[in-house]
C-alpha positions in Angstrom: -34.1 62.1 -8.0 -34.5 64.8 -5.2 -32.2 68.0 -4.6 -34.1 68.6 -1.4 -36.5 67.5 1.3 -39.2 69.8 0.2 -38.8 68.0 -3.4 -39.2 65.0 -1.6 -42.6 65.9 0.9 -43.7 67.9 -2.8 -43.3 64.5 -4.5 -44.9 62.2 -1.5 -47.9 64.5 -1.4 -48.7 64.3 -5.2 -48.2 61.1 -5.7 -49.6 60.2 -2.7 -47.2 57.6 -0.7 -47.7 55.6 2.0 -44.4 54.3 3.0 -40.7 55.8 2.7 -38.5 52.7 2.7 -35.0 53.0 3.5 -31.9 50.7 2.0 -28.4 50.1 3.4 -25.8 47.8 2.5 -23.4 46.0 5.1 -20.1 45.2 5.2 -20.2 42.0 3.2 -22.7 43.4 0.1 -26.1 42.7 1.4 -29.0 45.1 1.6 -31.4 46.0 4.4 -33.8 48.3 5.2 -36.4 49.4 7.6 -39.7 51.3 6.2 -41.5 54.4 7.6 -45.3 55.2 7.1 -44.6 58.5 4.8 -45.8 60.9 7.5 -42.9 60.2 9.7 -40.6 61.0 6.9 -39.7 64.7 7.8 -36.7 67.0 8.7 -36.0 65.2 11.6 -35.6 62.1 9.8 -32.8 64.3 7.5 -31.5 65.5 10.4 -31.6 63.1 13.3 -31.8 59.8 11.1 -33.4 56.7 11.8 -31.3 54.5 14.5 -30.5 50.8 14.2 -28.1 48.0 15.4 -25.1 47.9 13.4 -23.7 44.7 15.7 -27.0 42.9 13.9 -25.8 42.9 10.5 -22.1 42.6 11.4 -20.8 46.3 11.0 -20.0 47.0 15.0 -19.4 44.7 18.3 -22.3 44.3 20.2 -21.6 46.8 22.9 -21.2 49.6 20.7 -23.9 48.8 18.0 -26.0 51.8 18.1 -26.1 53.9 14.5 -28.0 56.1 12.6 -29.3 56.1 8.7 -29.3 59.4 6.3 -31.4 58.8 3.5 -29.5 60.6 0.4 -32.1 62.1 -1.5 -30.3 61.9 -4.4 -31.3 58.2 -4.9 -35.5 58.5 -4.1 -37.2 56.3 -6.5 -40.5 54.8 -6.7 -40.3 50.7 -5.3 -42.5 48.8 -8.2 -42.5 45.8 -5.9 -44.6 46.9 -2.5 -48.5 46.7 -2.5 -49.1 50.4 -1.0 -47.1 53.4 -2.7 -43.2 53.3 -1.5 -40.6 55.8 -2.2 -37.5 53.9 -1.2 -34.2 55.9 -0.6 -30.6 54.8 -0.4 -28.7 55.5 3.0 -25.6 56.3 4.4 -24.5 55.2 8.1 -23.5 57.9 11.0 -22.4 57.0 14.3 -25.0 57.7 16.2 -23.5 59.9 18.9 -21.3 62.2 16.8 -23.6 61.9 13.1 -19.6 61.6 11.7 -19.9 59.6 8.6 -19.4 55.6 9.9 -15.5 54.7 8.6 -16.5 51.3 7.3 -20.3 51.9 5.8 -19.2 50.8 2.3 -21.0 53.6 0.8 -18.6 55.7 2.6 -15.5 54.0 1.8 -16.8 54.3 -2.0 -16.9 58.2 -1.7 -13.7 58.3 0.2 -12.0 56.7 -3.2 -13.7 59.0 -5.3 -12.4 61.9 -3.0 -8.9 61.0 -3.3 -8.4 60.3 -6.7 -9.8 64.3 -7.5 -7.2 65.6 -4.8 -4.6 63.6 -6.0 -4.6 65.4 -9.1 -4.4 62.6 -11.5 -8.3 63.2 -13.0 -11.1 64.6 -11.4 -13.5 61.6 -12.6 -13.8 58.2 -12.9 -16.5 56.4 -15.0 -17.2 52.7 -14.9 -20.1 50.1 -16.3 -20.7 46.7 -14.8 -22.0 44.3 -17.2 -24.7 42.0 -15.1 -24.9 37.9 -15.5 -27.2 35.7 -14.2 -29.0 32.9 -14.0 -33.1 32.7 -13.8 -34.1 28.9 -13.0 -37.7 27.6 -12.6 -37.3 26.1 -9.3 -34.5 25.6 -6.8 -34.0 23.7 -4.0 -30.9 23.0 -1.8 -30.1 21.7 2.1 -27.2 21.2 4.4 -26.9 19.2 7.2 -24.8 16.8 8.7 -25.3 13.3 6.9 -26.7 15.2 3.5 -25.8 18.0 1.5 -27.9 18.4 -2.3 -28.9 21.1 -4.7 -31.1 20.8 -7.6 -31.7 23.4 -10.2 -34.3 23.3 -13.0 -34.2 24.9 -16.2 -36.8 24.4 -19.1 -34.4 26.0 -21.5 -31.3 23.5 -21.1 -31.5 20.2 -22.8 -31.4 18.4 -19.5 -34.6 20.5 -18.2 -37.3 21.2 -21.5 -38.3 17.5 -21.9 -40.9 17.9 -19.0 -42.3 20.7 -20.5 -42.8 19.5 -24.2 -41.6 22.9 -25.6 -39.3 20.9 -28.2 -36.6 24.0 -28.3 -33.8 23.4 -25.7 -30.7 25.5 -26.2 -27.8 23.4 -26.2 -24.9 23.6 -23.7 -23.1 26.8 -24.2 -25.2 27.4 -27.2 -27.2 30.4 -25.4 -25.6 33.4 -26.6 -27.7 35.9 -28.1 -30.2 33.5 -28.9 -33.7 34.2 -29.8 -37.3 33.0 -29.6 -38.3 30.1 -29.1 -34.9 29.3 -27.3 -35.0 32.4 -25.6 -38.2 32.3 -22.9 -36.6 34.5 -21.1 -37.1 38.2 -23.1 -40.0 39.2 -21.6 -38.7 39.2 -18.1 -35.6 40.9 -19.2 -37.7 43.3 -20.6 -39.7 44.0 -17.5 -36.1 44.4 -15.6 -35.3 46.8 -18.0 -37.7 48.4 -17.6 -38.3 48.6 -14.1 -34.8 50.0 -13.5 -35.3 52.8 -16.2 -38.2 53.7 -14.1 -35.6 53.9 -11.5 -33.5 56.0 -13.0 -31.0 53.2 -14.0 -30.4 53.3 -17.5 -30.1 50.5 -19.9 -27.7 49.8 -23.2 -29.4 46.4 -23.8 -30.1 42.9 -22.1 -29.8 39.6 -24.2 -29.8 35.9 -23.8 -26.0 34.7 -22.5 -23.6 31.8 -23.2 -25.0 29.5 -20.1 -28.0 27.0 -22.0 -30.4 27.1 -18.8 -31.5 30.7 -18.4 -27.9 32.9 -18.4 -28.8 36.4 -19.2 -27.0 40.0 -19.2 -28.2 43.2 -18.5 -25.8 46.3 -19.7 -25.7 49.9 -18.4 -23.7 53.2 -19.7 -20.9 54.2 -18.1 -20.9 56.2 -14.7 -19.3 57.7 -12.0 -18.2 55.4 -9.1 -20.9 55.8 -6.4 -24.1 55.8 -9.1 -22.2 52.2 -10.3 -22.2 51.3 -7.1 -26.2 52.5 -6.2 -27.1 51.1 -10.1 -25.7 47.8 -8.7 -27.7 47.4 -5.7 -30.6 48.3 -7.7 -29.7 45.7 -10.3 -29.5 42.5 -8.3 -32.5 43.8 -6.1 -34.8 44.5 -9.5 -33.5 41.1 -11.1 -34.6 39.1 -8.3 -37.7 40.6 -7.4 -38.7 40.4 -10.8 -38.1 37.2 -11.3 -39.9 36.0 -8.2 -43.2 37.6 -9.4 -43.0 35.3 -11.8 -42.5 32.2 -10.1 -38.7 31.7 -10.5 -35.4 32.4 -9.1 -32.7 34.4 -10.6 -29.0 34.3 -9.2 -25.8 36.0 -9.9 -23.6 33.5 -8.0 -20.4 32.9 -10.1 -20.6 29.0 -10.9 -24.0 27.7 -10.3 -23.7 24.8 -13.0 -20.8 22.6 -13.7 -19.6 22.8 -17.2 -21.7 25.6 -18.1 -20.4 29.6 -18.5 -20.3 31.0 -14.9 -21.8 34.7 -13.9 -18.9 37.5 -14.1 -19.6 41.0 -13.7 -16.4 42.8 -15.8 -16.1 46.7 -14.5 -15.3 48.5 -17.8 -13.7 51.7 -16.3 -11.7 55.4 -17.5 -10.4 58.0 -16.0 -11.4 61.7 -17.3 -10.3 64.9 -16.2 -12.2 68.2 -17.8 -14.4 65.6 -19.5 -11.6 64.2 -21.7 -10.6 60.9 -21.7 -7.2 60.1 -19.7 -7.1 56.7 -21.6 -7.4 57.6 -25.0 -4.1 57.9 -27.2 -4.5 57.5 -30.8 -0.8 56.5 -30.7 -1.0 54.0 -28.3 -1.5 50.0 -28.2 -5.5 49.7 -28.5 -5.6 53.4 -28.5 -4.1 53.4 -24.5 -2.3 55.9 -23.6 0.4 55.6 -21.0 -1.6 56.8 -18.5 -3.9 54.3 -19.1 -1.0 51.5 -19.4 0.0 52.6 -15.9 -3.4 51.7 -14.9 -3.3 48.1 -16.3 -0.2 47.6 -14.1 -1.5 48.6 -11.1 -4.4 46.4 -11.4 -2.8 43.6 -12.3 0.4 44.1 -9.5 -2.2 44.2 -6.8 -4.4 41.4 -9.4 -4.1 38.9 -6.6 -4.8 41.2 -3.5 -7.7 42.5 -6.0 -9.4 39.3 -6.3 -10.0 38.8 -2.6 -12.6 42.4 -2.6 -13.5 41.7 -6.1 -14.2 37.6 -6.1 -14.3 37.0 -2.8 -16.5 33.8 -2.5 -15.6 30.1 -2.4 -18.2 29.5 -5.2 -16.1 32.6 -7.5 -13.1 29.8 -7.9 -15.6 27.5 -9.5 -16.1 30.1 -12.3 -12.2 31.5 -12.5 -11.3 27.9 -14.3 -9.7 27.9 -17.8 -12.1 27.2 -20.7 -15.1 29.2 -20.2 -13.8 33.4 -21.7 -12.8 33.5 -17.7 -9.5 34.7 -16.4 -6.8 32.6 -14.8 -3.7 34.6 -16.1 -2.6 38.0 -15.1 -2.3 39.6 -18.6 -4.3 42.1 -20.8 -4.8 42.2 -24.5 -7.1 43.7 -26.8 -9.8 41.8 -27.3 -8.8 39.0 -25.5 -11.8 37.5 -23.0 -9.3 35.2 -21.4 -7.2 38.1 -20.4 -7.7 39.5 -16.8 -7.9 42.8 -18.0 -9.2 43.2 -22.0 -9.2 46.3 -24.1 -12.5 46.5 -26.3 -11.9 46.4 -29.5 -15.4 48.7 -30.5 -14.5 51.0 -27.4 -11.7 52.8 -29.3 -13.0 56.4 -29.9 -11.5 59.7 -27.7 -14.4 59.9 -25.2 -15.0 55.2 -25.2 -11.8 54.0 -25.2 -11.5 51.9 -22.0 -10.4 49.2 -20.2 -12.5 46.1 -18.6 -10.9 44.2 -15.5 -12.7 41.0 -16.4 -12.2 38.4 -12.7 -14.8 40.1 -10.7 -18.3 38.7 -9.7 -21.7 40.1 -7.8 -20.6 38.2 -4.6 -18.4 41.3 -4.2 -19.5 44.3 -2.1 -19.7 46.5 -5.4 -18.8 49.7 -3.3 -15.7 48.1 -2.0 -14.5 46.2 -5.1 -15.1 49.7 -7.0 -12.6 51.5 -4.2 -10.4 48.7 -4.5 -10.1 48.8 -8.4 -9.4 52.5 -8.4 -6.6 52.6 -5.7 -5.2 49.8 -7.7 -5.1 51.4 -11.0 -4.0 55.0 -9.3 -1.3 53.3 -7.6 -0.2 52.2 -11.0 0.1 55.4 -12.1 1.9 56.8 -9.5 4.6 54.4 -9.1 4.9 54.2 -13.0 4.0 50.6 -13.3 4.0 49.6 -16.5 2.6 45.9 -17.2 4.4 45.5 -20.4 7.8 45.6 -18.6 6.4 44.1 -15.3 5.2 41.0 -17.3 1.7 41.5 -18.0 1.7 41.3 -21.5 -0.1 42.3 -23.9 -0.5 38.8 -24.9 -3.4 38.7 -28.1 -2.8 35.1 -28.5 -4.8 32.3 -27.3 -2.8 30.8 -24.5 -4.5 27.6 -24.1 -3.0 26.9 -27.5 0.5 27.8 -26.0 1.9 24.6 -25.0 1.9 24.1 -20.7 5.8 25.6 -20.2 4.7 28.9 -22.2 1.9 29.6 -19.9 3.6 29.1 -16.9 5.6 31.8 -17.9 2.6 34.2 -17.4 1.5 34.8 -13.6 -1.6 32.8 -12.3 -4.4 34.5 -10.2 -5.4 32.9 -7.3 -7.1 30.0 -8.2 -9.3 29.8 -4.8 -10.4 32.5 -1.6 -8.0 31.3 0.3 -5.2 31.7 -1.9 -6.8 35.8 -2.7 -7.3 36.2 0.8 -3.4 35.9 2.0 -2.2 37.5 -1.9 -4.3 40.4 0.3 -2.6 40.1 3.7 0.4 40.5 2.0 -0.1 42.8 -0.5 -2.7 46.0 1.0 -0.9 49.1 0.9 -2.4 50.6 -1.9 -5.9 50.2 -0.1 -4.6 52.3 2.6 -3.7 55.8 0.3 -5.9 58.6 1.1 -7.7 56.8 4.1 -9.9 55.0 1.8 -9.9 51.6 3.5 -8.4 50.8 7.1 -6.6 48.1 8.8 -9.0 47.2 11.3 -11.6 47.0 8.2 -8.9 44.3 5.9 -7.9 42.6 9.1 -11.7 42.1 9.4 -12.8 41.4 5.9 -10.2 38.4 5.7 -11.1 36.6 9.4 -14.4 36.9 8.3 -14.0 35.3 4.5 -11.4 32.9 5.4 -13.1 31.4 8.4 -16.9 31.8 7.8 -16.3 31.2 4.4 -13.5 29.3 3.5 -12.6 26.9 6.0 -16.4 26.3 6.4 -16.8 25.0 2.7 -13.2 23.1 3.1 -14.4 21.2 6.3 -17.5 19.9 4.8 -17.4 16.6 2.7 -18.3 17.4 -1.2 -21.2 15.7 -2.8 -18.8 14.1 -6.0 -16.4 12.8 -2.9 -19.1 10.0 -2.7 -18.8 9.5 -6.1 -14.7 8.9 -6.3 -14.1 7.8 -2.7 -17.4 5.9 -0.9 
């Protein structure tokens, strides 16, 4: 929004704002953020930053936690959701002795991967465009402890959830796609998201009612380079969520929130261009890829499983990576084909759309991260010449859960849980290291983390349906 403080203190002034709130994302994908009354907002904030404890929100050991927060005035946008006028800024993390960028703020890492593929030489741009799912219920409850563990989601949309309310139009399961008033309550508050986040400067293709009966919707935006997809993210989930709550209900993006019903993805369509012209386009080519683009594919399904641990890392993402419901399970692309890992769109097939969409990832990913991690995929690809028809990728444009069960085990499976994602990573991280993008010490640190306060801590605990088969 801003090219410089004094646009910023110009901007304050006129539009007279009371508090300067400032964002920042840890390691795992979670925002935080600390406010200022606007009159403390000043060159020395630019310049000195505000200081904070990294060791709090898990980025540094407690005995070296001091760090410091840059706003990037680039990303200054009004906050609809604060009673007194708020000009909210998205940050990046120094060290707070030196003011060198901080190695592991994900932001960082994000720029880092945008830095390398333009020295590298293979394009000087990439462009990419999340597509959003989530849930909104009308209430939600859920506790843990250690002789009960229940959830309970309403939904007056779903069959199970309208008869309380007497509105006599449920969807039926899996019957939400696209649908319209009366099924769809939902429009309005879409429409406000939308809304809100063109205010922000995120713009919107469209939203629309999803598959998922009890309040699935989607949000679309227009492709864009890495770092905006990564900032239009963040604003996404924060937007959808607040919004939602000012109405009285709760919206979620976790992958699998009901059983038997479609789960939340969030497929990263994604190009490469160079001079503004589209690396991926060949006229000639399967789905109008050209073998640059093919490269690509093979890189990101080589490193698919290694992938899935920065790009699906949750327990709760294995509950939605199940066959049946247009999600992946088999390392293959196609065109068209929403069971495939990665897909070619069939409307994307003009010089400046064609693209591909690598389908397994969900919004429990750090987006910055799973952005980086994509990319150095993809580049590695097309550096070691990988190509995915002669690795064993495909294309396959069949559906394979009519292929009887020996035909699809010819094709190789994704992980089918975190743990399984998080050693495919251990084994297989190389390509994260080119160009400095990620390090050791931050992998090594990403799977403890997942595998043990994750993982092992869903594993240990006894299942709610184990009472059902085994009490």
């Amino acid at each position: 929004m801003f090219e410089s403080l004094d646009q910023a203190l110009h901007y304050i002034r006129q539009h007279r704002i009371a508090m300067v709130d400032l964002k920042f994302c840890d390691l795992w994908g979670t925002w935080h953020h600390v406010t200022l009354p606007a009159d403390e907002f000043d060159q020395e904030t630019m310049h000195a930053g505000i200081g904070f404890d990294g060791s709090a929100v898990g980025l540094r050991s407690v005995k070296s936690g001091d760090m410091t927060l840059i706003p990037d005035l680039s990303t200054g946008v009004r906050d609809p959701f604060w009673d007194l006028p708020t000009l909210s800024f998205i940050c990046s993390m120094l060290e707070a002795d030196t003011h060198a960028d901080f190695p592991h703020d994900p932001r960082n890492i994000a720029r880092r991967a945008e830095a390398h593929l333009q020295r590298s030489g293979i394009a000087d741009e990439s462009r990419w465009g999340p597509e959003f799912e989530f849930y909104v219920f009308d209430r939600v409850s859920f506790e843990n402890g250690i002789q009960y563990a229940s959830y309970r989601l309403e939904s007056s949309e779903a069959e199970w959830g309208c008869a309380e309310k007497a509105y006599g139009h449920p969807i039926s399961p899996h019957g939400g796609y696209h649908a319209t008033a009366p099924l769809d309550q939902l429009h309005n508050l879409r429409a406000a998201i939308a809304t809100h986040l063109q205010s922000m400067g995120v713009p919107v293709k469209y939203h629309h009612h999803e598959v998922g009966s009890a309040g699935q919707c989607e949000i679309e935006t227009p492709m864009m380079g890495l770092l905006q997809a990564g900032d239009a993210t963040m604003l996404v989930k924060y937007v959808t969520r607040l919004a939602a709550r000012g109405v009285g209900k709760a919206a979620t993006f976790m992958p699998k929130p009901l059983y038997n019903e479609a789960g939340n993805g969030m497929h990263f369509h994604q190009h490469l261009f160079n001079q503004r012209k589209n690396l991926f386009y060949d006229p000639d080519g399967y789905a109008n890829l050209s073998q640059l683009a093919l490269y690509y594919v093979g890189g990101l399904l080589k490193h698919g499983g290694a992938l899935l641990a920065l790009t699906s890392p949750s327990t709760n993402s294995y509950r939605r990576l199940v066959p049946g419901f247009e999600a992946p399970v088999n390392a293959f692309f196609s065109l068209g084909n929403r069971s495939a890992a990665v897909r070619i769109p069939k409307y994307a097939n003009q010089p400046d759309s064609t693209r591909i969409e690598f389908r397994p990832p969900d919004a429990t990913c750090n987006v910055y991260l799973a952005l980086a991690a994509q990319l150095l995929a993809g580049m590695d690809g097309i550096q070691r010449k990988i190509d995915p028809t002669t690795a064993g990728f495909g294309p396959i444009d069949d559906d394979i859960f009519s292929w009887p069960a020996s035909q699809r085990d010819a094709i190789q499976r994704l992980p089918s849980s975190l743990e399984k994602a998080l050693l495919a990573l251990k084994a297989d991280h190389d390509f994260l290291l080119a160009g400095d993008v990620f390090s050791m010490e931050l992998i090594e640190r990403w799977i403890d983390h997942k595998m043990n306060a994750e993982f092992v801590q869903v594993r240990n605990r006894p299942h709610p349906y184990e009472m059902t088969l085994y009490f």
